[in-house]
C-alpha positions as CSV (number, residue, x, y, z in Angstrom):
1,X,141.5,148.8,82.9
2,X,138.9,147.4,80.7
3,X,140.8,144.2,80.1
4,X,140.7,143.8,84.1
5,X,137.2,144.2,84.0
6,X,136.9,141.5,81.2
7,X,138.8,139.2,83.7
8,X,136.6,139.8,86.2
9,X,133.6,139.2,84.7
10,X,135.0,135.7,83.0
11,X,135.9,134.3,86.3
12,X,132.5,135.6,87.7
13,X,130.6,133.3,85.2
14,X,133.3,130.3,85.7
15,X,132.5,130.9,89.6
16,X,128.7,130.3,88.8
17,X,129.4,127.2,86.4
18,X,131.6,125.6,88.8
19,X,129.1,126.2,91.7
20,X,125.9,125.4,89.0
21,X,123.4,123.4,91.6
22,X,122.4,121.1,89.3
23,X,125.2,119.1,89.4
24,X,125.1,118.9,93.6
25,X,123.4,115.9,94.8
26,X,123.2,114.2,97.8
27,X,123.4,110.6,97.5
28,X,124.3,108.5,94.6
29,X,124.3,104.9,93.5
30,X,123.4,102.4,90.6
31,X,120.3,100.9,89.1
32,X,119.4,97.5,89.5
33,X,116.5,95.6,88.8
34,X,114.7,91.8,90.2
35,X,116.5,89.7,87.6
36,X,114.8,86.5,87.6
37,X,116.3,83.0,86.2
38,X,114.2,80.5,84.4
39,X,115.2,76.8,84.7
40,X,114.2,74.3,82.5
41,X,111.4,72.1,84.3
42,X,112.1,69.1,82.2
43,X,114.9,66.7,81.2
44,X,115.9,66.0,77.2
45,X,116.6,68.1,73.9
46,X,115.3,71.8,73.0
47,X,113.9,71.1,69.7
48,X,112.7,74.7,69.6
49,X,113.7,78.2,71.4
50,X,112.5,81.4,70.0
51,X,113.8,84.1,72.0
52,X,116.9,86.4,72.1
53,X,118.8,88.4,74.3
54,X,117.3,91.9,74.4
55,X,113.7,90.7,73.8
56,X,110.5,91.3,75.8
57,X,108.3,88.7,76.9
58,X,104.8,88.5,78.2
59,X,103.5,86.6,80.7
60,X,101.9,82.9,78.9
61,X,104.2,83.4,75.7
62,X,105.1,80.4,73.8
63,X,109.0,80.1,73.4
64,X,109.6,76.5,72.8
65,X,109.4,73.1,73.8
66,X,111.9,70.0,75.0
67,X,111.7,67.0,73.5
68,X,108.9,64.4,75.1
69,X,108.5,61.7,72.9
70,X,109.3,59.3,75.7
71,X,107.3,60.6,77.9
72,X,104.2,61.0,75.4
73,X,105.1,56.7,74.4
74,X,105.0,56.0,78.7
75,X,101.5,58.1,78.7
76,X,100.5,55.7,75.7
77,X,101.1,52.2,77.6
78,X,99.9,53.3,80.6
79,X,96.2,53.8,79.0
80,X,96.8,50.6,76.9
81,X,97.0,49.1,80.5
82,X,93.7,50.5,81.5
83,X,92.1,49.7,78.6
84,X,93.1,46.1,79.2
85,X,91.7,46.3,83.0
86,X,88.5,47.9,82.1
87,X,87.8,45.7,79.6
88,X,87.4,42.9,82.0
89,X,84.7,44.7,83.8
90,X,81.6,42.1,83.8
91,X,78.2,43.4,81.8
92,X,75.5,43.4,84.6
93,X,72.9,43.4,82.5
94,X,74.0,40.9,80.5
95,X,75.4,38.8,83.1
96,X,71.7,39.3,85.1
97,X,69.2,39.1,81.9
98,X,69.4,34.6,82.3
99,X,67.7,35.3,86.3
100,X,65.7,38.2,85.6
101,X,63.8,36.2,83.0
102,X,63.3,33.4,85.5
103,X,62.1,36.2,88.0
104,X,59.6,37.3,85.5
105,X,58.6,33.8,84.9
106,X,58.3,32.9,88.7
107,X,56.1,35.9,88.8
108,X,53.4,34.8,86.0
109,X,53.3,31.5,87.6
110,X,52.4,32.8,90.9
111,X,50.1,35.6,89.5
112,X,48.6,31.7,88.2
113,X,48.6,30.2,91.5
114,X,47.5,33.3,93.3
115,X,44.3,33.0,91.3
116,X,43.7,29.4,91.5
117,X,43.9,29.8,95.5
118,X,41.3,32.2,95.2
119,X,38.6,30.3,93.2
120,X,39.6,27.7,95.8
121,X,41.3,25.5,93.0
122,X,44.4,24.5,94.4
123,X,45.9,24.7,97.6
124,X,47.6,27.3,99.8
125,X,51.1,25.1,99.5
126,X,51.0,26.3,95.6
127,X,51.0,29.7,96.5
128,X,53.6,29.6,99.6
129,X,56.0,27.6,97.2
130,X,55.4,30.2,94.3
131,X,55.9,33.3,96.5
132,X,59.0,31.0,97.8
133,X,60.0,30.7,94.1
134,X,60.0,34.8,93.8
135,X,62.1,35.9,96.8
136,X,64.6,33.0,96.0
137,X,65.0,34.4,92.5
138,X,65.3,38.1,93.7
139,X,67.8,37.1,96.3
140,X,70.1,35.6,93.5
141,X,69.6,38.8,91.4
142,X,70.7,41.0,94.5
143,X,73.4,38.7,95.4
144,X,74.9,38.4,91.6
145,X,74.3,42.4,91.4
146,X,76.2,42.8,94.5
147,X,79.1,40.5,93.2
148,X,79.4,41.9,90.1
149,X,79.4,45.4,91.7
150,X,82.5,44.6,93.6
151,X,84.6,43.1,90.9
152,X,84.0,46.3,88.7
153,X,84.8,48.4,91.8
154,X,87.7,46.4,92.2
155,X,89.0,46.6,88.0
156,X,88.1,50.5,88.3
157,X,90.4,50.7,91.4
158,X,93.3,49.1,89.8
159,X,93.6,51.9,87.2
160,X,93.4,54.5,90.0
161,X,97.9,54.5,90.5
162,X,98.0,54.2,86.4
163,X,96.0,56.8,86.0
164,X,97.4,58.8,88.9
165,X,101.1,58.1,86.9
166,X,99.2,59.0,83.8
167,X,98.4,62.7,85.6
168,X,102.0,62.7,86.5
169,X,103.4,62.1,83.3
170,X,100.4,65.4,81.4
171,X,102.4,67.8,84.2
172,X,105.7,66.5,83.1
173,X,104.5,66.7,79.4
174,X,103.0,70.6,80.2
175,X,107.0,71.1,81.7
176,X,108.0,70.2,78.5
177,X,106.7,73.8,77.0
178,X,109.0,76.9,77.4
179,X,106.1,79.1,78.5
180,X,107.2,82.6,79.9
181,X,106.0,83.1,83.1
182,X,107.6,86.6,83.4
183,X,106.7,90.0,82.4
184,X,110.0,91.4,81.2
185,X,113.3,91.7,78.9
186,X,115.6,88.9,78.3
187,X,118.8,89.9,79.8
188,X,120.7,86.7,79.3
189,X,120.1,83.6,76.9
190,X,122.1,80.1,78.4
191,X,121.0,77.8,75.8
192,X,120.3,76.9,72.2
193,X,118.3,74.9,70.4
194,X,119.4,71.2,70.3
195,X,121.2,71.3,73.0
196,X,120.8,68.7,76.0
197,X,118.8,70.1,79.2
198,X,118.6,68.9,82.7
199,X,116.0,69.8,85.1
200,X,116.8,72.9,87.1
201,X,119.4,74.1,84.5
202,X,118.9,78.0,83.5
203,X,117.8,78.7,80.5
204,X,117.5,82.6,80.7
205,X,117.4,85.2,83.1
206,X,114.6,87.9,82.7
207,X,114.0,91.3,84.5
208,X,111.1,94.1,84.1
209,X,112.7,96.8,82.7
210,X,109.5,99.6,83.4
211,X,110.7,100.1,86.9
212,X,114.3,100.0,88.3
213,X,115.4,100.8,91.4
214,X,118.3,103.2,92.4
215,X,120.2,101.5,95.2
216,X,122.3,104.7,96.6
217,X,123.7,105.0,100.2
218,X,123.2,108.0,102.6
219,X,124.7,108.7,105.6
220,X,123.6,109.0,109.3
221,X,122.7,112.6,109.4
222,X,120.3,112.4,106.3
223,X,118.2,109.8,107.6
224,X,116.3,112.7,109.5
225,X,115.8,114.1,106.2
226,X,113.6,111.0,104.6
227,X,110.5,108.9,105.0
228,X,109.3,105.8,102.8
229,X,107.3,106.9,99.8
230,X,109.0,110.2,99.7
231,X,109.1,111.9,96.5
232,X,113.0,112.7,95.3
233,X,114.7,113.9,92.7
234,X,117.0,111.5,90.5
235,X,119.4,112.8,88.5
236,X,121.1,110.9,85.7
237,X,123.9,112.2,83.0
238,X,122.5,112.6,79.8
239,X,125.9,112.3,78.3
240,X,126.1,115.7,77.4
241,X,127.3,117.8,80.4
242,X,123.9,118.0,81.4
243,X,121.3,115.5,83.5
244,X,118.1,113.7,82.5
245,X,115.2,114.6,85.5
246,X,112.9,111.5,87.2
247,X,111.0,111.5,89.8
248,X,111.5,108.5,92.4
249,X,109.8,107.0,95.5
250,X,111.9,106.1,98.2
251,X,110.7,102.9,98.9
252,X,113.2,100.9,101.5
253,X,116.0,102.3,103.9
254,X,118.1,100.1,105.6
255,X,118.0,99.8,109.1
256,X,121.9,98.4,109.6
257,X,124.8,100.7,109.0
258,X,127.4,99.2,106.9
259,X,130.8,100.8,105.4
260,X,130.8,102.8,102.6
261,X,131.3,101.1,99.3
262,X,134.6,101.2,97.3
263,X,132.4,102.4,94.2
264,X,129.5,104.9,96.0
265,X,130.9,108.5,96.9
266,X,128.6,110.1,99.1
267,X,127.9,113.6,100.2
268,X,129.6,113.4,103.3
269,X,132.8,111.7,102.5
270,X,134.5,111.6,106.0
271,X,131.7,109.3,107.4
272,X,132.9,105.6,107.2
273,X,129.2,104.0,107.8
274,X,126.3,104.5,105.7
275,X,123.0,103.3,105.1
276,X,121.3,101.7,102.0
277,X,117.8,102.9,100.4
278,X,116.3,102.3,97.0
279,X,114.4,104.5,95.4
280,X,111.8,103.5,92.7
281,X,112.0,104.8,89.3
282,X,109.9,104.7,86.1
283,X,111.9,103.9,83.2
284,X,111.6,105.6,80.3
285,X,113.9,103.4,78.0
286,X,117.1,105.7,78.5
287,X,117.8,103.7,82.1
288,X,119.6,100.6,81.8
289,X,120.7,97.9,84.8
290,X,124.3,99.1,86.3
291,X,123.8,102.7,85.1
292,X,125.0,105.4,87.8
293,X,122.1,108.1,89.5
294,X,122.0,110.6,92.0
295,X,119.5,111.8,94.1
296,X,118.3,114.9,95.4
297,X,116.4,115.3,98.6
């Protein structure tokens, strides 16, 4: 009789460990995260890449650089060539110190005049022909400033497309730095240093790791049962018979049915459509990219 009731109460616990809620859920899927891949910007030979697989990168870290001596000896002529053009631009002053002297000289010689004429010591004529003398001079000075005005507008122009090319060439030089431009862990490396890159060709792909997202599939009759920004429950094996707890955010359901993936076993199994969500989850370090969850409404 007692070794009945030993029975008994053996398969009563089994009962409640087979039926233990916490391993009920009611969708499940796998974590992903926005993997982005870098491309090299520039054409020629990594002479330096430092960064590995596995490591975290902030956003305006130096990594490396391509080779750009070519580019650097183009950037070098083209200024040669605008030296050469703006050294031709005329000196105004210098080119207008010969008729400004004469303008000053015209001027003493009709201050002269101007007071003969009025101690009635020479004639009007003097005066008209050394005012005549002034405005003569002052047109030339005008007309020469004018001149030499254009030709330097016209030297200065000329370097405009060399220095536009020049601009061109600093943006392609700035390309030539490996700068991270994401906030995240290097998931995979493409390339070494020495090796030939071509514009456009990945060089890593990177992903923030503080946030993944649980991509898990429901089906028709839950969807009465959720809202975006919905607090769940995410449930994720701890590798020993047991489950890590996070709290997620529902974030996105679909709003097209598909069929039920070969991989995803949902709640429901009979139901051939479902419906994808992804539910937002802060990562603690234990989630990794491909890892399985479940959720719990």
């Amino acid at each position: 009789m007692k070794q009945n009731q030993l029975a008994i109460i053996v398969l009563f616990f089994l009962f409640l460990s087979c039926h233990d809620k916490s391993g009920e859920y009611d969708a499940s899927g796998t974590f992903e995260a926005i993997e982005v891949k870098i491309s090299s910007e520039a054409n020629g030979v990594i002479k330096r890449l430092s960064m590995d697989e596995g490591e975290t990168l902030e956003i305006g870290q130096y990594l490396g650089y391509i080779d750009s001596t070519q580019l650097y000896l183009q950037k070098q002529q083209l200024q040669a060539k605008i030296n050469v053009l703006l050294a031709k631009k005329p000196n105004i002053a210098v080119q207008l110190s010969s008729l400004e002297e004469q303008l000053r000289q015209a001027k003493r010689e009709q201050q002269r005049v101007q007071n003969l004429v009025s101690g009635k010591a020479a004639p009007q004529k003097m005066l008209d022909d050394a005012n005549s003398q002034v405005d003569i001079i002052q047109n030339k000075i005008k007309a020469q400033k004018s001149t030499l005005s254009i030709n330097t507008a016209s030297l200065v122009n000329e370097t405009e497309p060399l220095q536009v090319q020049i601009r061109q060439l600093n943006d392609k030089l700035e390309k030539c730095k490996i700068i991270a431009k994401v906030k995240g862990t290097v998931l995979s490396k493409y390339i070494e240093e020495n090796e030939i890159v071509s514009e456009g060709l990945p060089l890593y792909t990177i992903a923030n790791l503080d946030t993944l997202t649980l991509r898990a599939y429901i089906t028709g009759n839950q969807l009465p049962q959720l809202k975006i920004n919905q607090k769940l429950s995410v449930l994720v094996d701890n590798g020993s018979e047991g489950y890590k707890n996070y709290e997620g955010i529902l974030e996105w359901i679909s709003d097209k049915a598909e069929f039920t993936p070969k991989t995803i076993q949902t709640k429901d199994e009979r139901a051939n459509l479902v419906y994808a969500m992804k539910v937002r989850v802060a990562n603690d370090g234990y989630l990794k990219i491909g890892m399985y969850g479940e959720v719990k409404f």
